[in-house]
N, C-alpha and C positions, 0 to 999 in steps of 0.2 A: 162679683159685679157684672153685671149684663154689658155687652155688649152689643150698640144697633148700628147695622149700616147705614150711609149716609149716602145719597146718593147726588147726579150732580143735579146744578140749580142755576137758573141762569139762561142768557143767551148765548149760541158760540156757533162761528160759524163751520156749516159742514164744511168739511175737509176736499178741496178739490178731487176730481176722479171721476170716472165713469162708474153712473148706478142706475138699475132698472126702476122706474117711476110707478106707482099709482097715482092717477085722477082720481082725488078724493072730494074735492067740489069741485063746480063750476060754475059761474052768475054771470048773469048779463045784467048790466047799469043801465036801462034806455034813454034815463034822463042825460048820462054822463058818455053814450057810445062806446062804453069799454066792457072787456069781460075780466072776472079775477079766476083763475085759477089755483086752485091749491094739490101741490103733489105730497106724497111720500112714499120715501126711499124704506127697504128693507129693515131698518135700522130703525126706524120710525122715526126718522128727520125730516119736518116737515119745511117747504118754500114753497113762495105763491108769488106767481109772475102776473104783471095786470099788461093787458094789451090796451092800446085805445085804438079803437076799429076807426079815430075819425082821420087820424093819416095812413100814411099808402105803408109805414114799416111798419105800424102795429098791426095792420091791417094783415100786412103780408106776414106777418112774425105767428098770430094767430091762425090764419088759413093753414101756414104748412104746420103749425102745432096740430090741429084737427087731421087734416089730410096724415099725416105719420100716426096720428091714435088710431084710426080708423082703419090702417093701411088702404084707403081708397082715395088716390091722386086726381081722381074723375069727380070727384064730391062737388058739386056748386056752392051749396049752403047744410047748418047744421043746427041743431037747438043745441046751445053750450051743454045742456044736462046728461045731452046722450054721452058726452064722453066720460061721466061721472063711473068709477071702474076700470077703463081704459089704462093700458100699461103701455109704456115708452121708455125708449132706453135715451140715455143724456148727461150732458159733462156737466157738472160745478165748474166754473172757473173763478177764480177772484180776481176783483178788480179795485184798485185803491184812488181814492179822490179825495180834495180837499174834503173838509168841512164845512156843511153853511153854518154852524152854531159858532164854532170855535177858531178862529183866525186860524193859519198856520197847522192845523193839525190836521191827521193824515185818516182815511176812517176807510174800514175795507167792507168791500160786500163779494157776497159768495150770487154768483150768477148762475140760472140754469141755459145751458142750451144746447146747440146741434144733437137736435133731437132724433131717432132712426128708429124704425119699426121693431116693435116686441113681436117673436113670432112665436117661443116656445120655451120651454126652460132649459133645452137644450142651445138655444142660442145666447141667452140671460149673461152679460157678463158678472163676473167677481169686481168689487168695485177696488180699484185701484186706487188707493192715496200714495201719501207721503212715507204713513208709517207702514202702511202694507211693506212699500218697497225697503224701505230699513229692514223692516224684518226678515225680506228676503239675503238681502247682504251682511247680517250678523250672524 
């Protein structure tokens, strides 16, 4: 009898920790003032953070995302595409909130942030989770 692997299916969220990013897209909405960026990690886990350029935190959340892709803190302006390729380094963290569908119930998201300059792959961290570290202490 044959035997096929199965592989996984689904959604799930990455695993907090520190992991080197790729810009894999980048769009700008002009009707909507926002940009969407799509990253992926080593592991080919992909998250996409949407900025809206029309307040001062998306606004400012977006600038130091570019300015840290680019390592150029002196940047004024940028066409979101250039940063398409661009690598950064950044934590998952998760954060848990109500529900708007479901009364009472608890729902988690995996956040990307404090973002810090790729310089080499000398500098590239190993991404650190939960079960990295079990592994270390078994």
């Amino acid at each position: 009898m044959a035997r096929i692997k199965l592989v996984e299916t689904g959604f799930h969220l990455i695993p907090e920790g520190t992991y080197l990013w790729t810009i894999k897209k980048a769009k700008y909405d002009a009707k909507f003032n926002k940009v969407e960026v799509e990253f992926e990690n080593e592991n080919k886990e992909k998250i996409t953070n949407k900025y809206s350029l029309g307040n001062a935190g998306g606004a400012k959340a977006f600038s130091f995302l570019a300015k840290t892709a680019l390592n150029n803190y002196g940047a004024t302006e940028i066409d979101p595409e250039t940063l398409v390729g661009k690598k950064v380094i950044g934590d998952i963290e998760h954060s848990e909130v109500e529900s708007n569908v479901k009364e009472g119930e608890m729902v988690k998201f995996a956040n990307l942030r404090n973002f810090k300059v790729y310089e080499s792959a000398e500098t590239k961290p190993k991404a650190t989770t939960a079960s990295d570290l079990m592994s270390l202490l078994s």
